[in-house]
Residue, then its C-alpha position, 0 to 999 in steps of 0.5 A: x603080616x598080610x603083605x608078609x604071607x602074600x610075598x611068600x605065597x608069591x615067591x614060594x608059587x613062582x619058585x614050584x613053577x620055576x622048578x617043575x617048568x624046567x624039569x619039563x613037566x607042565x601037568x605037574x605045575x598044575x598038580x601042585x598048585x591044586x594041591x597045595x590050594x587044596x591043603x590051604x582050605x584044608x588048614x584054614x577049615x581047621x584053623x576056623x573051628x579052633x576059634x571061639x563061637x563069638x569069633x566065627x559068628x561075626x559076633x565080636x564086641x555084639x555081646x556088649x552092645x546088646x548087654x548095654x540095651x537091655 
């Protein structure tokens, strides 16, 4: 699955350079990439805070651990 949305982002940025490179407009090559990081971080943010506490904190499989010690 990682490999797979590399390949996509690869091919989808190759192809935003491609067109926009063509179109004579280099300052948009640069705009967009920002953009389009910028709406990445913005998702992944959103993404994060629908997950569980336990999933967040890096707490996966510690409640058991340290429900068994005590």
């Amino acid at each position: 699955m990682h490999n797979t949305g590399r390949f996509t982002g690869l091919a989808t940025g190759y192809a935003w350079v491609a067109v926009v490179y063509s179109a004579g407009s280099p300052a948009l090559v640069h705009t967009g990439t920002a953009v389009a990081a910028a709406a990445t971080l913005v998702l992944a943010a959103a993404a994060r805070a629908r997950l569980p506490q336990s999933v967040t904190s890096g707490g996966v499989g510690r409640a058991s651990s340290e429900s068994a010690s005590t």
